[in-house]
N, C-alpha and C positions, 0 to 999 in steps of 0.2 A: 379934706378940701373944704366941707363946709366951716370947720374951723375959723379957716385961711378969711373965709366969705367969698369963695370961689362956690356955684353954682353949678351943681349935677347937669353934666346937659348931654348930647349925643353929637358928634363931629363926624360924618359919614366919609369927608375926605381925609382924615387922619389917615395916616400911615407909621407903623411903629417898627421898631430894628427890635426884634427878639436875641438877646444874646443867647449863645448855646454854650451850656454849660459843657467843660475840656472834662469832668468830672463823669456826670453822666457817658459821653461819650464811650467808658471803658466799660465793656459789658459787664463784666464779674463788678464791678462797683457798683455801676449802673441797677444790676439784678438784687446785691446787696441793699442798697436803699430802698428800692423797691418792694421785694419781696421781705425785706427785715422788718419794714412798718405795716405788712399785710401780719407776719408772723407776733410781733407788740399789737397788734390791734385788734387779734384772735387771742391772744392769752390775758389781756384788759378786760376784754368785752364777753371773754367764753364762749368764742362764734367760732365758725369755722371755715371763714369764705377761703373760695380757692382751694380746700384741700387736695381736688381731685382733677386739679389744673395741674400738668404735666412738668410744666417751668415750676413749679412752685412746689413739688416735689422733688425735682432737680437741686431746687437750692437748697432744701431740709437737710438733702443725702450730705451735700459739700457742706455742709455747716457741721456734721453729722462725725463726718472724716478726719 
C-alpha cells in the first residue's frame, strides 16, 4: 500500500466478509494441508513439533496406509 502512497492507518469501524474456503471445509483436506506442512516443516527444520499430538499422529498412520 505504501507503494500505492496509500498510508498505514487503523479504521476501528471496518468491517470485512472473510471468505471460507469450500477446500478447507473437508476435513481429511483440511487435516492434509494442515498436518502435511507441520510434517514439511519438521523434516526442513529437523524439529519435531506436535509429534505427540493425537491428530497428528492420526494423520502419519493415514499417510502411512
Amino acid at each position: 500500500m505504501t507503494a500505492a502512497g496509500v498510508k498505514p492507518m487503523l479504521v476501528p469501524a471496518s468491517q470485512v466478509k472473510h471468505l471460507v474456503s469450500r477446500t478447507g471445509k473437508d476435513t481429511a483436506v483440511g487435516d492434509a494441508m494442515t498436518w502435511g506442512m507441520v510434517e514439511k516443516f519438521n523434516a526442513k527444520y529437523k524439529r519435531t513439533k506436535f509429534v505427540d499430538d493425537a491428530r497428528f499422529k492420526r494423520y502419519l498412520a493415514t499417510r502411512a496406509a
